[in-house]
VOPA-988306 format. One line per field, with one value per residue (C-alpha): residue number from 1; residue in three letters; x, y, z. Coordinates in steps of 0.5 Angstrom, whole numbers. Layout:
N
nr <- (NUM,...) .
rest <- (ALA,...) .
xx <- (X,...) .
yy <- (Y,...) .
zz <- (Z,...) .
end
This chain:
346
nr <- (1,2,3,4,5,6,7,8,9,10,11,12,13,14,15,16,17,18,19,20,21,22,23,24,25,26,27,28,29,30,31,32,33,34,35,36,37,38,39,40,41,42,43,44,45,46,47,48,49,50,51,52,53,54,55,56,57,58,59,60,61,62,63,64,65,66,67,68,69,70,71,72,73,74,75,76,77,78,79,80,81,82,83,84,85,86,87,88,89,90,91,92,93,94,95,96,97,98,99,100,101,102,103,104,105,106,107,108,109,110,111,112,113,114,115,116,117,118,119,120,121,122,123,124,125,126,127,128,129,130,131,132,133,134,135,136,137,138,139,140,141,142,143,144,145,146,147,148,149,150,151,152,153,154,155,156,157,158,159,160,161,162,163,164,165,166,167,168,169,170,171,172,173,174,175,176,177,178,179,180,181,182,183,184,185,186,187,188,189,190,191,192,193,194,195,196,197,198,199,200,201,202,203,204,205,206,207,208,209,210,211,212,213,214,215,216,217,218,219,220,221,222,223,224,225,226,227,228,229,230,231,232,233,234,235,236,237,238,239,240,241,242,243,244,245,246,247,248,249,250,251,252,253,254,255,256,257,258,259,260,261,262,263,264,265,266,267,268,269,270,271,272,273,274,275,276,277,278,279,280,281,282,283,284,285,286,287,288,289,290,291,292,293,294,295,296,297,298,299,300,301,302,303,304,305,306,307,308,309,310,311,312,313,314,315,316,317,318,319,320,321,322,323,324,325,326,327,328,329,330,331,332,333,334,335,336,337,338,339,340,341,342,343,344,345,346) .
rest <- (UNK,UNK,UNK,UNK,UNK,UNK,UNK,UNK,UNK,UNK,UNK,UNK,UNK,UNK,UNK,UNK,UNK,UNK,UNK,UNK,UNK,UNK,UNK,UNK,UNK,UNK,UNK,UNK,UNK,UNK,UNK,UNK,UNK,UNK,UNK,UNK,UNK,UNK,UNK,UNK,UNK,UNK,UNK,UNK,UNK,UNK,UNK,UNK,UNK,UNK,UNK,UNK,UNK,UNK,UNK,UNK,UNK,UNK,UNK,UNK,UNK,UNK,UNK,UNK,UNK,UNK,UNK,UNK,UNK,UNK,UNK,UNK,UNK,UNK,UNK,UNK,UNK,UNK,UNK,UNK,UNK,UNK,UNK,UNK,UNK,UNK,UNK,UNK,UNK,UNK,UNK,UNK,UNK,UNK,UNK,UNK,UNK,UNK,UNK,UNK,UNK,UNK,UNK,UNK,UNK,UNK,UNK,UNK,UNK,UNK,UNK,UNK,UNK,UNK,UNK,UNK,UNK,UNK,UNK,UNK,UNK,UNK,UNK,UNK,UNK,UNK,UNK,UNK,UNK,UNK,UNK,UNK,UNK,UNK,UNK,UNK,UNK,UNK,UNK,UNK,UNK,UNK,UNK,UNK,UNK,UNK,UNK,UNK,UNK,UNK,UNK,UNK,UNK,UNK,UNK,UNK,UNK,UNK,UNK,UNK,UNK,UNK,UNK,UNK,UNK,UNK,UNK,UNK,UNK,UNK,UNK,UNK,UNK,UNK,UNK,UNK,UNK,UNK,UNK,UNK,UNK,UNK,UNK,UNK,UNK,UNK,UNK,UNK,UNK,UNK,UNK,UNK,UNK,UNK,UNK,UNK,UNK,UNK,UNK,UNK,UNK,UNK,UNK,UNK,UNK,UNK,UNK,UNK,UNK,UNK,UNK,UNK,UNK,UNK,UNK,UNK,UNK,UNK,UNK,UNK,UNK,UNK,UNK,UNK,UNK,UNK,UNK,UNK,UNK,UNK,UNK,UNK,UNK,UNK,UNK,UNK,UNK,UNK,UNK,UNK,UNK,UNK,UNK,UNK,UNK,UNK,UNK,UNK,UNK,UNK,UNK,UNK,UNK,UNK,UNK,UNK,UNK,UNK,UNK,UNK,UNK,UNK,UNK,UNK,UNK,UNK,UNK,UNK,UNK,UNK,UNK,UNK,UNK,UNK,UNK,UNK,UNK,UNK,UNK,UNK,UNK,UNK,UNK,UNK,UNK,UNK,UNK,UNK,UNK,UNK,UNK,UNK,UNK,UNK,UNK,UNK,UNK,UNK,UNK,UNK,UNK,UNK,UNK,UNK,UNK,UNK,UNK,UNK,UNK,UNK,UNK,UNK,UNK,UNK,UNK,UNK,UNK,UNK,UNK,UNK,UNK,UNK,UNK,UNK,UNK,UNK,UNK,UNK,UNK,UNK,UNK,UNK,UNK,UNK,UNK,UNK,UNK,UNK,UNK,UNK,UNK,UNK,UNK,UNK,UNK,UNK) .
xx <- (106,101,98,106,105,101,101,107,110,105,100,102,102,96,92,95,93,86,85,88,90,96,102,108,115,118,124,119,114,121,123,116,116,123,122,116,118,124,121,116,121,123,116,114,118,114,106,109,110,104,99,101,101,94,93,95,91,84,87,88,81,79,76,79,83,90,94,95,100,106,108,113,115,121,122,124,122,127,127,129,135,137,144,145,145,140,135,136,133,129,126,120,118,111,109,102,97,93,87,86,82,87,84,89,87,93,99,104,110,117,122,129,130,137,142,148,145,139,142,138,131,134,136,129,125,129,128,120,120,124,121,113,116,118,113,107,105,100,102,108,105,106,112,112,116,113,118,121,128,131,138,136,130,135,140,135,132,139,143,137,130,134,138,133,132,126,126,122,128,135,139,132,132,124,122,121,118,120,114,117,111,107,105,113,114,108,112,117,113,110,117,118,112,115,121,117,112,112,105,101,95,99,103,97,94,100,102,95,94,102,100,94,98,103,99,93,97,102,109,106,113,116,111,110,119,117,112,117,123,117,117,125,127,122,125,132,134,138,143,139,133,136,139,132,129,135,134,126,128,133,130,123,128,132,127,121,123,120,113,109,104,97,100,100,93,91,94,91,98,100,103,103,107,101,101,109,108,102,106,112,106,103,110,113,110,104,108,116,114,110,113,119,120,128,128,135,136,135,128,126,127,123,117,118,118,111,108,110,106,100,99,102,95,99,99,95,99,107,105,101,108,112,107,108,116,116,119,114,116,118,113,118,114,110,104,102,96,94,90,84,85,85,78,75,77,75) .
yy <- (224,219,225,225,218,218,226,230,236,242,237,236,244,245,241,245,251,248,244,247,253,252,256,252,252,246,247,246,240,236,237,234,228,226,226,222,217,216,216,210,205,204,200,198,191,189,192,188,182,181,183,177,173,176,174,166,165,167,162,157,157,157,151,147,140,144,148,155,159,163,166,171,175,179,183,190,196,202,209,215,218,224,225,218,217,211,210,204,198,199,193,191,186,182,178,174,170,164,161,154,155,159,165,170,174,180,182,186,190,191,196,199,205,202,199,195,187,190,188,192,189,182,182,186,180,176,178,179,172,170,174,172,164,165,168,163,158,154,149,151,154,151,156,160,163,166,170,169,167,174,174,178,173,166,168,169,163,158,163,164,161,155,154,157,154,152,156,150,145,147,144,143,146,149,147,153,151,155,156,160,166,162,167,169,163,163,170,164,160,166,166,159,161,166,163,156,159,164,166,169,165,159,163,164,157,154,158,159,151,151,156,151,145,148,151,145,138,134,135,140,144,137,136,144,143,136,140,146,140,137,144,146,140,142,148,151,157,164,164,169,165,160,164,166,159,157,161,161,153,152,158,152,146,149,151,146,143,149,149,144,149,143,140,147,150,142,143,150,154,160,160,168,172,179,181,183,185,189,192,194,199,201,201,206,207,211,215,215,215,221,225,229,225,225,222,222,216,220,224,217,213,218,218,210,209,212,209,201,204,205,200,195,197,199,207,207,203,205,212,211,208,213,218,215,215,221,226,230,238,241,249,254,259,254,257,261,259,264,262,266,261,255,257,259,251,249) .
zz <- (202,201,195,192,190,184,183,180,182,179,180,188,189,185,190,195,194,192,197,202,201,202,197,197,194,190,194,201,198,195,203,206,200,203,210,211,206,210,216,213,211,217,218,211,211,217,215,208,212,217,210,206,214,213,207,208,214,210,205,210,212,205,202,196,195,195,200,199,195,196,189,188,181,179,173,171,167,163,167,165,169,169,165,163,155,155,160,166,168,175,179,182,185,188,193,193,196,192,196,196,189,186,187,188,195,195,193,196,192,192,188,186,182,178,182,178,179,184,190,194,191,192,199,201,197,201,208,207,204,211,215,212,212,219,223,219,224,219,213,210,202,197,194,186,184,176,172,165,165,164,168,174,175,173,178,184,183,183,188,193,193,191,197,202,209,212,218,222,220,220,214,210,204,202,196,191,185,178,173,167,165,160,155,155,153,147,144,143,140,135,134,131,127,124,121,120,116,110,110,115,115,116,122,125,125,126,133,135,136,138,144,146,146,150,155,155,154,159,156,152,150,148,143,140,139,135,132,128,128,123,118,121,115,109,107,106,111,111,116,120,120,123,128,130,129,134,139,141,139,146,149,150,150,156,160,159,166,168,163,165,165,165,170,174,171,175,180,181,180,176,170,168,171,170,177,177,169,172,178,173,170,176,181,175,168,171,176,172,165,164,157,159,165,167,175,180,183,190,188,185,191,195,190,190,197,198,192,195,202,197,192,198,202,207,208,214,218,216,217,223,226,223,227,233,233,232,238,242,241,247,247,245,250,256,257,264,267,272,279,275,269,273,277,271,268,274) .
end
């Protein structure tokens, strides 16, 4: 199980054969990959949940001026699905720890093979910050919710972390903070550079010190927009141009509640969404993404399921509790020990 997660199929019984010196089937690996992954979901939300408890009580002995962090990200990656005419959005989701400091101690991933909406992943999210929030007896952490302000990502933000109660205080709302992932927010910047300017060196200039302003300046994104409002009237634009302009423009004004990135960097916060854009590449590019790779959303979510134990840090314990579930099977012939026998082991 542990071995299908990161090795693909001809690879998986090569290392068999190999290494153990066992002849399998395709037919008989895919069956063994999909029972153990079975068998361990079962006990991947709890190992998940007292990991990241783990973690918060490490940060809550560390030294610094701040309470520790509990930080989660969203995003999603195209996958190949067999028989589709286009490839198909999976999830992934990740769950972080940050010391006093600022310093990341783990993280934990969640993921969904393609599902209309992501109900699935929104709903196992939810219930491991619940569960994680719930059985945490320190200080709350300060809670970070670091994405873009994609679709999937804006409505879970206001549909669920929005309206999370405090499960120490009934009718108490917690208080999530959004941080809107910086360097998304710098590619619209470059954008705004892109139709202000017409050539590259001033681009260049230009975005680069936008990038800075926005990143190091109180009300940084203000001042960046006041910026491209001062060139937007110095010259005639296409209707395209204009399109584009307006786009980056009311993407940064729209979402600069949510930009206040030296304020965050004081405050020891994240403002990059890396670790989830990371967990999209090693949840699924390194294992999904091969050339000519084409997944069902069966086959996929057996291959997912162990590879979320793996990276989670997790394998050990999930299948140590799948191992001990497991029912004890009977001898088919039980074995005769004469009196002989019983004198000899005597």
């Amino acid at each position: 199980g542990r071995l299908s997660s990161q090795h693909t199929q001809q690879q998986m019984l090569d290392i068999l054969e190999r290494d153990h010196h066992v002849v399998w089937s395709v037919k008989v690996l895919r069956g063994v990959a999909a029972a153990v992954s079975v068998g361990i979901t079962p006990y991947l939300r709890t190992a998940q949940q007292e990991t990241v408890l783990r973690w918060l009580a490490e940060a809550q002995q560390s030294r610094g001026r701040y309470r520790p962090v509990l930080a989660v990200g969203r995003d999603g990656i195209m996958l190949p699905i067999r028989d589709e005419g286009s490839q198909k959005e999976g999830g992934v989701a990740t769950v972080s720890v940050y010391d006093r400091r600022g310093r990341r101690l783990g993280t934990v991933y969640l993921g969904e093979m393609p599902q209309p909406l992501q109900v699935t992943l929104r709903a196992e999210l939810t219930a491991l910050l619940n569960g994680v929030l719930t059985s945490w007896e320190g200080p709350t952490p300060r809670l970070v919710y670091v994405t873009d302000a994609g679709y999937h990502q804006t409505t879970y933000f206001e549909e669920d972390l929005s309206k999370m109660e405090n499960p120490r205080r009934a009718g108490e709302l917690l208080e999530w903070r959004w941080i809107v992932d910086y360097y998304h927010a710098a590619s619209y910047v470059s954008q705004l550079a892109n139709v202000l300017f017409g050539e590259e060196k001033a681009r260049q200039s230009w975005s680069r010190r936008q990038r800075l302003v926005l990143r190091d300046e109180d009300r940084g994104v203000i001042r960046v927009l006041c910026s491209a409002s001062q060139h937007h009237g110095k010259k005639s634009w296409t209707v395209e141009q204009e399109k584009e302009y307006a786009e980056a423009y009311n993407y940064l004004l729209k979402h600069s509640p949510e930009m206040e990135y030296s304020k965050h960097k004081r405050l020891r916060l994240p403002i990059g969404s890396g670790v989830t854009e990371a967990g999209c590449k090693v949840v699924f590019t390194q294992r999904f993404k091969d050339s000519g790779m084409t997944w069902s959303l069966e086959g996929g979510e057996v291959i997912l399921r162990l590879r979320l134990a793996v990276l989670s840090g997790v394998w050990d314990v999930v299948y140590r509790e799948y191992l001990n579930h497991r029912p004890f099977v009977p001898l088919a012939t039980p074995r005769v020990i004469s009196p002989q026998t019983s004198q000899k082991a005597a």
